[in-house]
mmCIF file of the C-alpha atoms, coordinates in Angstrom:
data_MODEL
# 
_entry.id   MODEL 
# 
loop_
_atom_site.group_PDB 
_atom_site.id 
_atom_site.type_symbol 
_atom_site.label_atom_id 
_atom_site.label_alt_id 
_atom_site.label_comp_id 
_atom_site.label_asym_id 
_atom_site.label_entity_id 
_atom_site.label_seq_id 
_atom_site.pdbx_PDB_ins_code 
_atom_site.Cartn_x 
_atom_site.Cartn_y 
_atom_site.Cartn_z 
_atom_site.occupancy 
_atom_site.B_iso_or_equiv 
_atom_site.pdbx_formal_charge 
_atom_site.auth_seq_id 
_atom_site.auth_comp_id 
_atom_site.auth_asym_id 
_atom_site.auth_atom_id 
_atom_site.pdbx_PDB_model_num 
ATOM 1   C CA . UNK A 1 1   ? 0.000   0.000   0.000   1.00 0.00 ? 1   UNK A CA 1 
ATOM 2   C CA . UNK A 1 2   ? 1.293   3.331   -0.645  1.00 0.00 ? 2   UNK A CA 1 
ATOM 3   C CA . UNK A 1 3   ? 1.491   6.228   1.806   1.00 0.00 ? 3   UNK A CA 1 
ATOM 4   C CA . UNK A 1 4   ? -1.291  8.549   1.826   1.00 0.00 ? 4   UNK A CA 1 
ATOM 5   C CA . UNK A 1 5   ? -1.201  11.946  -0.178  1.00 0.00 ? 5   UNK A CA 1 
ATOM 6   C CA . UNK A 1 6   ? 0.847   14.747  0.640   1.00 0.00 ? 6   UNK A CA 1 
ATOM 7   C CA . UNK A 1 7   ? 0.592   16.288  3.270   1.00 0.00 ? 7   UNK A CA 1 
ATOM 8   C CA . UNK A 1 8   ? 2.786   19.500  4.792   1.00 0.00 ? 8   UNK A CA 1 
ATOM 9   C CA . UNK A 1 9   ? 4.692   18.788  7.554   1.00 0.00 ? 9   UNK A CA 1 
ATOM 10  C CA . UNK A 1 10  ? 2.997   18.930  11.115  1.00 0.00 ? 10  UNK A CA 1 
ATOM 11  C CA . UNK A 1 11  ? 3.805   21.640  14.109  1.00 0.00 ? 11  UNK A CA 1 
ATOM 12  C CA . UNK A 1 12  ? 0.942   21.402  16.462  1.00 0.00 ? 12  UNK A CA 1 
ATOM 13  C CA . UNK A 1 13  ? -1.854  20.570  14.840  1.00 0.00 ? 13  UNK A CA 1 
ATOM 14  C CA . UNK A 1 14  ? -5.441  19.923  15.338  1.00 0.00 ? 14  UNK A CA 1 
ATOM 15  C CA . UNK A 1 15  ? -6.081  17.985  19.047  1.00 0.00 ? 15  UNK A CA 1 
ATOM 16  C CA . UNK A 1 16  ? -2.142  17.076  19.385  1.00 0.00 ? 16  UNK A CA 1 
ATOM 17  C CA . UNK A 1 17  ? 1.042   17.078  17.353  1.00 0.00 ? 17  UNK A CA 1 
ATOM 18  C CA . UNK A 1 18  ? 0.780   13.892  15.747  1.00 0.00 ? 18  UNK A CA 1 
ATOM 19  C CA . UNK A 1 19  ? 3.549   11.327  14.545  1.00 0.00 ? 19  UNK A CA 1 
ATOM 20  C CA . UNK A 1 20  ? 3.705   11.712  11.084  1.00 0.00 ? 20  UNK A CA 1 
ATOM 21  C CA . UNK A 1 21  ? 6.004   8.631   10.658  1.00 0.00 ? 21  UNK A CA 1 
ATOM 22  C CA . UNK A 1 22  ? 3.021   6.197   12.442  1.00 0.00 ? 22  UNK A CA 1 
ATOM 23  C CA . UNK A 1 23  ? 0.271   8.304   10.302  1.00 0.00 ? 23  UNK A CA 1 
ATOM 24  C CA . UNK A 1 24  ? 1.743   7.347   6.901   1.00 0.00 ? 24  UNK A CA 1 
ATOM 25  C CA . UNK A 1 25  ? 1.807   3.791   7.645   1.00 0.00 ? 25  UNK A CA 1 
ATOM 26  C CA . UNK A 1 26  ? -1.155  3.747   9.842   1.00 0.00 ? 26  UNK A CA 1 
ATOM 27  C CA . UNK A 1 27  ? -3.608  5.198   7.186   1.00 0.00 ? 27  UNK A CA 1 
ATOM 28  C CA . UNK A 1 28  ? -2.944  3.109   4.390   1.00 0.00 ? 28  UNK A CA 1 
ATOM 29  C CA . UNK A 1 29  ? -3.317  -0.052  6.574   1.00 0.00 ? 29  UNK A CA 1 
ATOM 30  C CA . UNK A 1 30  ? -7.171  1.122   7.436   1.00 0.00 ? 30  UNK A CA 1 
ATOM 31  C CA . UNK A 1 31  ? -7.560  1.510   3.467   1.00 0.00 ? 31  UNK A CA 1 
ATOM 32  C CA . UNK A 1 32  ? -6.071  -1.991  2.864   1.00 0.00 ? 32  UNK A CA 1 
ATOM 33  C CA . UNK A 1 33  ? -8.591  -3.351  5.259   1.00 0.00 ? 33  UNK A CA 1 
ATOM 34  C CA . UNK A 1 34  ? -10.907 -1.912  3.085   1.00 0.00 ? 34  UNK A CA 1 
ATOM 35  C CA . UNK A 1 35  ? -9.949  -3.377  -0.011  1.00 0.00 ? 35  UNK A CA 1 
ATOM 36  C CA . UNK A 1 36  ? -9.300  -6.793  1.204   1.00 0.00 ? 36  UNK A CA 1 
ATOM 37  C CA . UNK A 1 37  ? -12.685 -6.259  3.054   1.00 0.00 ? 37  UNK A CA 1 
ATOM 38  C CA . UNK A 1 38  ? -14.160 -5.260  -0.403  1.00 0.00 ? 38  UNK A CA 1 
ATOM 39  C CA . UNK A 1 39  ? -12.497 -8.459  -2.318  1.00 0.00 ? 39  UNK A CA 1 
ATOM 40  C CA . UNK A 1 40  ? -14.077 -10.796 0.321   1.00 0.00 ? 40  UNK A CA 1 
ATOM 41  C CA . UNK A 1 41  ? -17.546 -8.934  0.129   1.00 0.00 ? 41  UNK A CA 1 
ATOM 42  C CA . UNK A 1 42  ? -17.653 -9.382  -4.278  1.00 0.00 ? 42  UNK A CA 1 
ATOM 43  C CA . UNK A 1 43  ? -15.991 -12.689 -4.159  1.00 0.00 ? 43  UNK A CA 1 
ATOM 44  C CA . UNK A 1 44  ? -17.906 -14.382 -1.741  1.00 0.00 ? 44  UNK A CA 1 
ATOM 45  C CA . UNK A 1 45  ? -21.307 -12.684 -3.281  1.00 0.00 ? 45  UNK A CA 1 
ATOM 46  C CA . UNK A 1 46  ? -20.403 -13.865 -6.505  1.00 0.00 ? 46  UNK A CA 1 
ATOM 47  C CA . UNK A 1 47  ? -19.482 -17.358 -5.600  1.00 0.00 ? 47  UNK A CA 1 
ATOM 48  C CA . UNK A 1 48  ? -22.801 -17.862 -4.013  1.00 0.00 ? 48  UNK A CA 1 
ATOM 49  C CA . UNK A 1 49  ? -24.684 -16.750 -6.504  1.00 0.00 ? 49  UNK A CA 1 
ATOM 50  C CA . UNK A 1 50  ? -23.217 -18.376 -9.160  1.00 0.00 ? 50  UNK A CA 1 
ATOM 51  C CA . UNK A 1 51  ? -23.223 -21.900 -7.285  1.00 0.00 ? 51  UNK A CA 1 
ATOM 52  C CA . UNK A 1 52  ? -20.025 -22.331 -7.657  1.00 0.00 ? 52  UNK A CA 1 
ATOM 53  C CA . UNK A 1 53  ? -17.921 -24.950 -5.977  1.00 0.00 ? 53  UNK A CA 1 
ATOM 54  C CA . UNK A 1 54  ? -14.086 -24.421 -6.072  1.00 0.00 ? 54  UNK A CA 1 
ATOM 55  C CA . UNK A 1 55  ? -10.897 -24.994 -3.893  1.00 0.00 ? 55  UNK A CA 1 
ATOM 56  C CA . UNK A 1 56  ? -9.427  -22.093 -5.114  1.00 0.00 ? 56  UNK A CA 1 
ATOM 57  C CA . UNK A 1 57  ? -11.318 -19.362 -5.042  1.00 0.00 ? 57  UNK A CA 1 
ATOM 58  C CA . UNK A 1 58  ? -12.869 -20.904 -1.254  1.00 0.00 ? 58  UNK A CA 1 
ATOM 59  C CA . UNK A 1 59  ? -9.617  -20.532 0.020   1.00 0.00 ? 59  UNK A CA 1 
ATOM 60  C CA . UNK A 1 60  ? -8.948  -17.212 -2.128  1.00 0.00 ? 60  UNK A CA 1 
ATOM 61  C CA . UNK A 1 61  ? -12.301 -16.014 -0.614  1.00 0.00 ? 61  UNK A CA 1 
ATOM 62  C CA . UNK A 1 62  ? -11.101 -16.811 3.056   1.00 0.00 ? 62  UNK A CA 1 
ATOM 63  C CA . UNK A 1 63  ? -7.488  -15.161 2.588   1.00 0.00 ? 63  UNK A CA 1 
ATOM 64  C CA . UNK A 1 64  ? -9.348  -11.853 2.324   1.00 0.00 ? 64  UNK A CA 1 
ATOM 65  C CA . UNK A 1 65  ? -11.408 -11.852 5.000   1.00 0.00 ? 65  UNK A CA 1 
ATOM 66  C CA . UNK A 1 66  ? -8.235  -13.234 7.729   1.00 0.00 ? 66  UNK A CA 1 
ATOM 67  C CA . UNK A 1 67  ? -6.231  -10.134 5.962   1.00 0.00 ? 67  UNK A CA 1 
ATOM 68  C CA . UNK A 1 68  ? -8.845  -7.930  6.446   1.00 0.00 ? 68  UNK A CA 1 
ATOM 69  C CA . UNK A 1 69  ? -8.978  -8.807  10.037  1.00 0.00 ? 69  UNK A CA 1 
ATOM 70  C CA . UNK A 1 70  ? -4.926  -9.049  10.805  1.00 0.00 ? 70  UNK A CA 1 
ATOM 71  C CA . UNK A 1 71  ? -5.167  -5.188  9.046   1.00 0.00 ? 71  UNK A CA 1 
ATOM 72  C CA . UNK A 1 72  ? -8.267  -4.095  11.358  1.00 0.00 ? 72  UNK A CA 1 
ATOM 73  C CA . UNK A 1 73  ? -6.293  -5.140  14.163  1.00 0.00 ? 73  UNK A CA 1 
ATOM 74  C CA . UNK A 1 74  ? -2.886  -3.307  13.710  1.00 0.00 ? 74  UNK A CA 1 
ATOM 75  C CA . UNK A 1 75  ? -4.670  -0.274  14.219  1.00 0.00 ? 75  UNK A CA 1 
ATOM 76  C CA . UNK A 1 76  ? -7.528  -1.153  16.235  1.00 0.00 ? 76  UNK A CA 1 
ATOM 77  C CA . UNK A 1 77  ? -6.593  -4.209  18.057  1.00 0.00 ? 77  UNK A CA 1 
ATOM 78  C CA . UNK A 1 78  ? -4.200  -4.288  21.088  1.00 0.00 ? 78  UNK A CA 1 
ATOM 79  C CA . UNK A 1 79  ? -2.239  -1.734  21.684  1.00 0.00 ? 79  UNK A CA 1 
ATOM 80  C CA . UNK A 1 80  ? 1.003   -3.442  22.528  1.00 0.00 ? 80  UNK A CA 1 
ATOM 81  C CA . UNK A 1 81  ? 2.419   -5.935  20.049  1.00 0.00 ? 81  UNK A CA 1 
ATOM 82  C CA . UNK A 1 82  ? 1.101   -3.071  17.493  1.00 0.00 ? 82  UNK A CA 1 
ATOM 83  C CA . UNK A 1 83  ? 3.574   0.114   16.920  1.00 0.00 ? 83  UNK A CA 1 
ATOM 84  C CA . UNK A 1 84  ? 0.601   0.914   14.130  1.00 0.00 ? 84  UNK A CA 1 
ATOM 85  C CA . UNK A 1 85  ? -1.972  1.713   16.513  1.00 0.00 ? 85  UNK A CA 1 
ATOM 86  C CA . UNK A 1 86  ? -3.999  4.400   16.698  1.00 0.00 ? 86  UNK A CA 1 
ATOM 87  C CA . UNK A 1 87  ? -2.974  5.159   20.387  1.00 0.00 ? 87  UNK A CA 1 
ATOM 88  C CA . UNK A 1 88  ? 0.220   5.191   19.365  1.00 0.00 ? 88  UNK A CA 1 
ATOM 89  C CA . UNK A 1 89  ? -0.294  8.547   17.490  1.00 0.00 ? 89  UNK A CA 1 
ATOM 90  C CA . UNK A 1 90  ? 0.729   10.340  19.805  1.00 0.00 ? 90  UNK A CA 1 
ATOM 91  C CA . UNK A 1 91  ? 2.494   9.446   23.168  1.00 0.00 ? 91  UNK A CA 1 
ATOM 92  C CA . UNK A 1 92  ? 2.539   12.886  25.089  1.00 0.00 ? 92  UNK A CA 1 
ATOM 93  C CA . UNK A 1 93  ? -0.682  13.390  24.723  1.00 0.00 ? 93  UNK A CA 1 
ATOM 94  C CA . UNK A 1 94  ? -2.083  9.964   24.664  1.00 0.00 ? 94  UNK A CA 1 
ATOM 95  C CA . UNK A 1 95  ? -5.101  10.888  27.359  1.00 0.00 ? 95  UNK A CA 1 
ATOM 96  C CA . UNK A 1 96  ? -6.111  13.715  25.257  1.00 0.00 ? 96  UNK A CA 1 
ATOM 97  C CA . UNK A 1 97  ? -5.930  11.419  22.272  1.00 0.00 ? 97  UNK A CA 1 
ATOM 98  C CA . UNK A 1 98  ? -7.962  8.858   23.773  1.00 0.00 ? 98  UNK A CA 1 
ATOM 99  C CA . UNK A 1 99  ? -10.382 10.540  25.094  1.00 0.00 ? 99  UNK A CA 1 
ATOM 100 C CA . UNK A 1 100 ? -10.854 12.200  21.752  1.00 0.00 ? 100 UNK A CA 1 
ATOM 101 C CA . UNK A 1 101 ? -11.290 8.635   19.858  1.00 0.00 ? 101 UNK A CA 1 
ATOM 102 C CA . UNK A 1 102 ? -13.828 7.348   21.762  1.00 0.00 ? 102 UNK A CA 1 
ATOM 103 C CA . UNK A 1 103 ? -16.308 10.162  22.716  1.00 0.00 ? 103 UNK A CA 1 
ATOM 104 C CA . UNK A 1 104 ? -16.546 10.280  18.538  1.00 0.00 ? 104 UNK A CA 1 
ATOM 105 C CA . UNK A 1 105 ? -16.730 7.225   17.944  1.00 0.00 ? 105 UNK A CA 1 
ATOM 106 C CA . UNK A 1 106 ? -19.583 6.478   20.673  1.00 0.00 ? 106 UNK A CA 1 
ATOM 107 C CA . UNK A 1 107 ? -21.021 9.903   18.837  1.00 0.00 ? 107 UNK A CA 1 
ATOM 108 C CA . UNK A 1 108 ? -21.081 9.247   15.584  1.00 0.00 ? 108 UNK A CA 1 
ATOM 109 C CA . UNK A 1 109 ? -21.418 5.457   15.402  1.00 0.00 ? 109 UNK A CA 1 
ATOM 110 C CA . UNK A 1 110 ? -24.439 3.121   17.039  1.00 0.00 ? 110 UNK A CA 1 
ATOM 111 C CA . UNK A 1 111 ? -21.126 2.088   19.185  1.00 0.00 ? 111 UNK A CA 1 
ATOM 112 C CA . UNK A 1 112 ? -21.733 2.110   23.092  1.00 0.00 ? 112 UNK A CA 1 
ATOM 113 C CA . UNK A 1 113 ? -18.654 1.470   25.224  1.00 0.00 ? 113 UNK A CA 1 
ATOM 114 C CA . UNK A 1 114 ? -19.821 -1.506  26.372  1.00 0.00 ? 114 UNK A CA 1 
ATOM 115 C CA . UNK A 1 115 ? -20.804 -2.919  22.415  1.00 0.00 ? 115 UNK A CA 1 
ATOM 116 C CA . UNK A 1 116 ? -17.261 -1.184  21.308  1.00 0.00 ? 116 UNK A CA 1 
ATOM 117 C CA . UNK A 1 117 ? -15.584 -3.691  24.106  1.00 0.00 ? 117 UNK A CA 1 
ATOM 118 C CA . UNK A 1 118 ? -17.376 -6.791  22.847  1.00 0.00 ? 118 UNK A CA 1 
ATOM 119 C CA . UNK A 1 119 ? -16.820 -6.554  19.621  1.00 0.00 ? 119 UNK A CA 1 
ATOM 120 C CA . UNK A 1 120 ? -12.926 -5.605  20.541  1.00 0.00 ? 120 UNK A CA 1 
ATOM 121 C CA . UNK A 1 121 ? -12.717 -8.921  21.987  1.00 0.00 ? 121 UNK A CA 1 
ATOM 122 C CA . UNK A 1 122 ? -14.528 -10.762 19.333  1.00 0.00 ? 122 UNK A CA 1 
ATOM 123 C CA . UNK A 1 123 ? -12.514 -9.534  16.863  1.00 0.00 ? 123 UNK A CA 1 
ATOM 124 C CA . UNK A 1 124 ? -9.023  -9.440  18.610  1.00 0.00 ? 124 UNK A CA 1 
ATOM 125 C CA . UNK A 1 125 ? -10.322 -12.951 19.726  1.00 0.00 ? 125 UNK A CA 1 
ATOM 126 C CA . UNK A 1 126 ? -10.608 -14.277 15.718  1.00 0.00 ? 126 UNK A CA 1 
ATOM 127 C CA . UNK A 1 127 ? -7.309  -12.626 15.092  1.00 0.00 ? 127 UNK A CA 1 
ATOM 128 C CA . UNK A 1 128 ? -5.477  -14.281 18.192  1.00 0.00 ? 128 UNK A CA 1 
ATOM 129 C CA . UNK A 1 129 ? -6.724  -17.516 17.991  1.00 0.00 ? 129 UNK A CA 1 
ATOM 130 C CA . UNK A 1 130 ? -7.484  -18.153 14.283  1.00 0.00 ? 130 UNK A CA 1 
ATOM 131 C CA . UNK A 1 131 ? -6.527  -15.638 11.176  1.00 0.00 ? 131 UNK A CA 1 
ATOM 132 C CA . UNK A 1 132 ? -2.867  -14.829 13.040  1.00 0.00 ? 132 UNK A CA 1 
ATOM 133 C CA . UNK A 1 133 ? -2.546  -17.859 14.876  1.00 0.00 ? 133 UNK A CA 1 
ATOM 134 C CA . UNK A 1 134 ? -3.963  -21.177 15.385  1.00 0.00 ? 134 UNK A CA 1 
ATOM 135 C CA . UNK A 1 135 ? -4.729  -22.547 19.042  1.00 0.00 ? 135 UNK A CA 1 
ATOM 136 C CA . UNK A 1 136 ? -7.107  -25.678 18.219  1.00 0.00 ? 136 UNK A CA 1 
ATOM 137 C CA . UNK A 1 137 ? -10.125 -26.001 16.077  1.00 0.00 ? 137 UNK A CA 1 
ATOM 138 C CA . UNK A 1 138 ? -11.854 -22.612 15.917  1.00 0.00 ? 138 UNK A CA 1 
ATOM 139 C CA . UNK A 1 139 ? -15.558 -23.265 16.239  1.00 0.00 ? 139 UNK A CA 1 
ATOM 140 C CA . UNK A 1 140 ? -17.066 -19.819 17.334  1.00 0.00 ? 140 UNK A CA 1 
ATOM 141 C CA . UNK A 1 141 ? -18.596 -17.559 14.432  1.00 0.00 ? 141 UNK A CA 1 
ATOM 142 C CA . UNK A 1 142 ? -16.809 -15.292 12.742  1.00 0.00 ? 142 UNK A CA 1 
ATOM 143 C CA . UNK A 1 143 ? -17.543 -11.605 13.826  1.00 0.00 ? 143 UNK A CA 1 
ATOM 144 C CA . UNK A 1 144 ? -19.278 -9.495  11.536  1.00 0.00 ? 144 UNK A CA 1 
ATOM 145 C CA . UNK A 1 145 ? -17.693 -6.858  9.731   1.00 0.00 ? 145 UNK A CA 1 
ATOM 146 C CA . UNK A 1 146 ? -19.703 -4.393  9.743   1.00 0.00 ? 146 UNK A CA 1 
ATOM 147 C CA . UNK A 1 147 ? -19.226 -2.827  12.485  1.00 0.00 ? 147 UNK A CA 1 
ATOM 148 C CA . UNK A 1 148 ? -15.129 -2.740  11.714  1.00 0.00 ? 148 UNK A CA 1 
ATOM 149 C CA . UNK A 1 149 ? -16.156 -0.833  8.827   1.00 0.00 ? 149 UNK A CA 1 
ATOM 150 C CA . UNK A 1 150 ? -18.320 1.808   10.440  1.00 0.00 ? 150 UNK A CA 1 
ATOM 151 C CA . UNK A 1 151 ? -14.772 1.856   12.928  1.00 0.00 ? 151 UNK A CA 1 
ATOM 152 C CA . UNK A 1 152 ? -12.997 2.461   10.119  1.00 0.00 ? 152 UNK A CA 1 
ATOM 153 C CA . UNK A 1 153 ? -14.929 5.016   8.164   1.00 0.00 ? 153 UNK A CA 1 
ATOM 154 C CA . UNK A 1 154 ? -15.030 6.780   11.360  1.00 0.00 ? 154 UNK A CA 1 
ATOM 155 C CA . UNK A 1 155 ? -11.416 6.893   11.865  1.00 0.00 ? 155 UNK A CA 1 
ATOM 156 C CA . UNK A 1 156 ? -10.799 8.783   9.351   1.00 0.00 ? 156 UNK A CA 1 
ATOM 157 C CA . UNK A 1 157 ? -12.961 11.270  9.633   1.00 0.00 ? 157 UNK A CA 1 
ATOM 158 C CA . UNK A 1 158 ? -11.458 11.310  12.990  1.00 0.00 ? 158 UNK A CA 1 
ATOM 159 C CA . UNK A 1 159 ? -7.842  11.670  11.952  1.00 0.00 ? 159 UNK A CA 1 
ATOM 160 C CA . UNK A 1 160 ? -8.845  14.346  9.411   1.00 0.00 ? 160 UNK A CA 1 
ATOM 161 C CA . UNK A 1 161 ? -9.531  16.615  12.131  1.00 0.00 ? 161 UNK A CA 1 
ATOM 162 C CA . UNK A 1 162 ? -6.819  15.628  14.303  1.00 0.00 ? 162 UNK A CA 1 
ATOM 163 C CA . UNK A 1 163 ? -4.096  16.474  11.711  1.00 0.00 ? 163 UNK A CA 1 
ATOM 164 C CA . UNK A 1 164 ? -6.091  20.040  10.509  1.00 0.00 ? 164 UNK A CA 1 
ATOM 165 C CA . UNK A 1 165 ? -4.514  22.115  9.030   1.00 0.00 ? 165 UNK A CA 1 
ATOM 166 C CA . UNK A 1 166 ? -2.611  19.600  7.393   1.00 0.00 ? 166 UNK A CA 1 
ATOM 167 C CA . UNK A 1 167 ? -4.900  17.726  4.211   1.00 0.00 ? 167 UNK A CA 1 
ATOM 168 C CA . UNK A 1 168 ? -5.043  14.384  2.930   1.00 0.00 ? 168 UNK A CA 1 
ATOM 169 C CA . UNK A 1 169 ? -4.999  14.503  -1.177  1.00 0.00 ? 169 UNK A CA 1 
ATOM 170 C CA . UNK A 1 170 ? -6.997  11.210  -0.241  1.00 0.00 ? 170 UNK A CA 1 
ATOM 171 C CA . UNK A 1 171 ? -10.760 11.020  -0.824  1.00 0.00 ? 171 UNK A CA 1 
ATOM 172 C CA . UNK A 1 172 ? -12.780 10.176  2.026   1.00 0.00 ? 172 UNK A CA 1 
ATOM 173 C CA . UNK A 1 173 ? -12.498 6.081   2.499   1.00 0.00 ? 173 UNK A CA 1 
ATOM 174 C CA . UNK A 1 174 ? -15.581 5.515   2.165   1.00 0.00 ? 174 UNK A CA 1 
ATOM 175 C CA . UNK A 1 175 ? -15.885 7.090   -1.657  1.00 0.00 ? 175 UNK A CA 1 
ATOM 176 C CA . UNK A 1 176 ? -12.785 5.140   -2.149  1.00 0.00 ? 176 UNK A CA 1 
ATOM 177 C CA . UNK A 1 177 ? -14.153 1.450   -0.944  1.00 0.00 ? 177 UNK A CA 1 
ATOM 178 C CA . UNK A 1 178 ? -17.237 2.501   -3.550  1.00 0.00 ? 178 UNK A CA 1 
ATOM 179 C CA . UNK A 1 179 ? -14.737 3.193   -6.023  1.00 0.00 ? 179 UNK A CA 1 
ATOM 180 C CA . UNK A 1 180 ? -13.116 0.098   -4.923  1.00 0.00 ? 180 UNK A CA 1 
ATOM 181 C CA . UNK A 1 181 ? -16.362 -2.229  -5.510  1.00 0.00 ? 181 UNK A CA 1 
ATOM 182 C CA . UNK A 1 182 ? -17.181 -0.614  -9.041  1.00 0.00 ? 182 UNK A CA 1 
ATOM 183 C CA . UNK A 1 183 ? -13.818 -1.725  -10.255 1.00 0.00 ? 183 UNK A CA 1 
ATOM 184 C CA . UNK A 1 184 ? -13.724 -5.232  -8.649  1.00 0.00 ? 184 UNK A CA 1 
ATOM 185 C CA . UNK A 1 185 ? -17.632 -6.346  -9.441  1.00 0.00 ? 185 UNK A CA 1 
ATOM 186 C CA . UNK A 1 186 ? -16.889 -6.501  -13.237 1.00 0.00 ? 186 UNK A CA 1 
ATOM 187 C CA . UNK A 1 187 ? -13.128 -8.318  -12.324 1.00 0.00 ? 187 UNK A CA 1 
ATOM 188 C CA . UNK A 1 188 ? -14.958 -10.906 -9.571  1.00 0.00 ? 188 UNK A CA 1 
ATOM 189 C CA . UNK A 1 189 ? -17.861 -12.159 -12.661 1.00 0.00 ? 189 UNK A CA 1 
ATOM 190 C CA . UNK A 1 190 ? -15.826 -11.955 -14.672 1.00 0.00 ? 190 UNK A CA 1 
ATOM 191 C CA . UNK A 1 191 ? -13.264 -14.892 -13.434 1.00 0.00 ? 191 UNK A CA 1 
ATOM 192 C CA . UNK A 1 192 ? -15.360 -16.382 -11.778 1.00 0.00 ? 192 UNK A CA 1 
ATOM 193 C CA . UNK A 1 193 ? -17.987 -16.955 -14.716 1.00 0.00 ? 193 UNK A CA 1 
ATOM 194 C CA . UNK A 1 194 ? -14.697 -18.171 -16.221 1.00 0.00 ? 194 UNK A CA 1 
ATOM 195 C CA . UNK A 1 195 ? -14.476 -20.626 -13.377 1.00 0.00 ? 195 UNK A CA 1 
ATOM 196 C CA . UNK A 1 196 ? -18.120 -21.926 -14.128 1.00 0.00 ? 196 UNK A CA 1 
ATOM 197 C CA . UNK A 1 197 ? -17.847 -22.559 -17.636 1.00 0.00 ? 197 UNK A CA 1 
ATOM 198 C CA . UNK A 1 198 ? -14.815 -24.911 -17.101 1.00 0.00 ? 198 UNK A CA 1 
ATOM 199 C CA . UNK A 1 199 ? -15.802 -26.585 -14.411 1.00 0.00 ? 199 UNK A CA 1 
ATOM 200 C CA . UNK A 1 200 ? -19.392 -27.584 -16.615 1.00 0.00 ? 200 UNK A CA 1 
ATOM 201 C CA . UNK A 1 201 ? -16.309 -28.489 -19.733 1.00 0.00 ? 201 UNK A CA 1 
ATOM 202 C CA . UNK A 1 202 ? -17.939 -25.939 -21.625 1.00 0.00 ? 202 UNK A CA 1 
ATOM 203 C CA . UNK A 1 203 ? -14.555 -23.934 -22.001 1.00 0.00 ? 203 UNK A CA 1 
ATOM 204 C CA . UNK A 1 204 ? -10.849 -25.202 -22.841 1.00 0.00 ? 204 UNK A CA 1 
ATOM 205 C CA . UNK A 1 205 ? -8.859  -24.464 -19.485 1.00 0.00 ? 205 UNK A CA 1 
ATOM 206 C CA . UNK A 1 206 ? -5.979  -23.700 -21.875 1.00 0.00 ? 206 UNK A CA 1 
# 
């Protein structure tokens, strides 16, 4: 993923002075979460509707939707093992930063503190134990993803703000997962029409 736009370099800006450094590789990780998030929403739509039944593209499918997770988590997971977390933007000010986060995100999202720390767990949970690591057979269901969206398209309104005056060249990343869908739909039916039509033997594979 690249960096995000340009942007001027930061005094004290917005809420704090920010980390520039952890910014550029923090932002493009939430927009990768998107895409992968994106790629596993098309894929798997398509593959159900078209009846299909394939190895590859099941375990494509899957790959997506684990990425998509491990990438949620770097920034919104635990704060520790993660140097890409969104705590992490700032140390001095960390309370202020905080504090900041979460009264928006309880604001402007149907997030109460006490849903925000389920689903943390759940999905920190599903990362821990089965799309970073394996401890036994996973047999819980997978946590939805909608609400890790909604995190995600608040974030960055939320850093936005925090970095004013500075500007992202970015579009907002929610106009860029539509963009994002629009370009993969044709892509996923595509290929996986293609995949049909062999597996009937109505197409040479070569």
């Amino acid at each position: 993923m690249r960096p995000p736009g340009r942007m001027r370099r930061p005094a004290k800006l917005g809420l704090v002075e920010y980390d520039i450094n952890i910014f550029c590789t923090q932002f493009p990780i939430v927009k990768g979460f998107l895409y992968h998030l994106t790629c596993y929403r098309e894929l798997e739509r398509a593959y159900r509707e078209l009846e299909l039944s394939s190895e590859f593209w099941t375990y494509t499918i899957d790959a997506h939707l684990l990425q998509a997770c491990i990438l949620w988590c770097m920034v919104f997971g635990s704060t520790g093992p993660n140097p890409t977390h969104w705590k992490n933007l700032c140390k001095d000010e960390r309370k202020n930063l905080e504090n900041s986060f979460r009264k928006g995100l309880f604001e402007g999202t149907e997030l109460t503190k006490e849903k925000w720390e389920r689903y943390w767990e759940d999905m920190k949970h599903f990362r821990d134990t089965y799309a970073a690591h394996r401890q036994g057979h996973y047999s819980e269901p997978v946590p939805e993803f909608d609400t890790a969206q909604a995190v995600a398209y608040y974030y960055d309104g939320w850093i936005r703000r925090l970095i004013d005056p500075d500007q992202l060249t970015e579009p907002p990343l929610k106009e860029s997962a539509l963009l994002m869908q629009k370009r993969i739909r044709p892509l996923v039916m595509l290929y996986l029409s293609g995949t049909r039509l062999i597996s009937e033997g109505t197409e040479d594979p070569l």
